[in-house]
Steps between C-alpha positions, in 0.01 A plus 500: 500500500777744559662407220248597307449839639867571431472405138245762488719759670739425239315506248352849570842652592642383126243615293531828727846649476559765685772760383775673686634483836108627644453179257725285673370635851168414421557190359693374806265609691231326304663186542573506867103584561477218287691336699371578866112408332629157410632434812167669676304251268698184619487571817131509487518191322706301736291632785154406339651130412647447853127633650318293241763173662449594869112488445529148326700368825294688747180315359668183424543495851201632621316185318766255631377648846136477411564147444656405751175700715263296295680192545497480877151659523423151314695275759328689802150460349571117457647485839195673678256326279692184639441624877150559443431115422697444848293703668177343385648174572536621854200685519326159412705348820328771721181405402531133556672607875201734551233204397653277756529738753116570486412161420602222787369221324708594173769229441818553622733384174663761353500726829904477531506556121335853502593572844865503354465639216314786673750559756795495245319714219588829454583775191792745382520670250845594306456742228816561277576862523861435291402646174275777605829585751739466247362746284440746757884502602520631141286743500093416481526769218613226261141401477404783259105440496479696828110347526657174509795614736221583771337218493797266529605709774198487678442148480836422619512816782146476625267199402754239489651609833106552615496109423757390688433678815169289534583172390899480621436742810142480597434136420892401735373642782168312437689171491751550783164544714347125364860382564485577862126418547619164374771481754262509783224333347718185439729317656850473282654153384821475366537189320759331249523633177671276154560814348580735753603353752217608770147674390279669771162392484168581763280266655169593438276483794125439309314638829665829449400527140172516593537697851756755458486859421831529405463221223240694368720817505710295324231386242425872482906643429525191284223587260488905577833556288364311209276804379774722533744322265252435246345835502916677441618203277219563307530872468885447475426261201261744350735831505779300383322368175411841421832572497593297301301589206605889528899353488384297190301765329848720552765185359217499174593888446 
């Protein structure tokens, strides 16, 4: 390109001559105008092509980082989804321990079944933040859609973390208090384990089932929590789907 603006300048300059030393003045300083608008123009050039490359990294990474978002939006959704079928399996267990509670005449079978897998069942939820932190080390001004930038931010900053506090915060304390109402409800065994070694077990005294208040407090903890997870799994599952299709109406652009 600047070669072809100095052909020009030549060009101009020869079918121009100028005459006498004013002649020779103004040719000279024809040329070095010339010269100075060349370099001006290349400049601009260089400047425009090195702008034009930034702006292809910049997005190329911004979509790699979109990905990446997208990607373990996908995992978490199949991982809650996942806890969700584990907690109806254990709300199912509640109901059977419920039915024999109120029912004395029920049949005894699979009482140690659901008792244990009452007492044992719990929830957490990890949500991978990685991507989403990555790109805000970087600057969360890489994600040029700002529309899309505030909504990844506030899923990440405010629902997700809204999430957590109720089924890893709320829902712990929930089972450290059917832990201990298990503890003095029961009596604990220790007995020989193949795999471990030694597994602690509780003998389950069937007058108290049906007697206690404190084994129906811990009917009550036991099945109170399972609401709660649903109800913020489900909303978790919900605003993270969304996202998801405004990340892949952005990687179509």
């Amino acid at each position: 390109m600047i070669k072809f603006f100095r052909k020009i300048r030549q060009k101009l300059l020869s079918e121009n001559p100028p005459a006498g030393r004013a002649g020779k003045f103004s040719k000279y300083l024809l040329y070095a105008v010339g010269e100075i608008v060349l370099v001006v123009i290349g400049i601009l050039i260089a400047l425009q092509i090195n702008n034009k490359n930034q702006e292809r990294i910049n997005r190329d990474y911004e979509l790699t980082m979109l990905r990446e978002i997208k990607d373990a939006l996908e995992k978490d959704i199949s991982n809650m989804e996942g806890g969700l079928k584990t907690i109806e399996d254990l709300k199912q267990s509640v109901i059977k321990l419920t039915t024999i509670r109120n029912e004395p005449t029920y049949p005894y079978d699979s009482l140690v079944y659901h008792f244990t897998k009452v007492r044992r069942g719990g929830i957490a939820l990890v949500i991978n933040y990685s991507p989403y932190e990555s790109i805000k080390s970087t600057g969360l001004d890489k994600i040029s859609n700002s529309q899309l930038r505030n909504s990844i931010t506030n899923l990440y900053e405010v629902k997700m973390k809204g999430v957590e506090f109720w089924v890893n915060e709320f829902i712990r304390r929930q089972l450290y208090k059917k832990n201990d109402l298990v503890s003095t409800i029961f009596k604990k065994e220790v007995v020989s384990d193949e795999s471990d070694g030694i597994k602690v077990d509780y003998r389950i005294n069937y007058e108290l089932i049906h007697d206690s208040d404190d084994f129906n407090e811990f009917l009550v903890i036991a099945g109170g929590f399972i609401p709660i997870a649903k109800r913020n799994m489900n909303y978790a599952i919900k605003e993270m789907k969304s996202q998801i299709k405004e990340i892949e109406l952005e990687l179509k652009k």
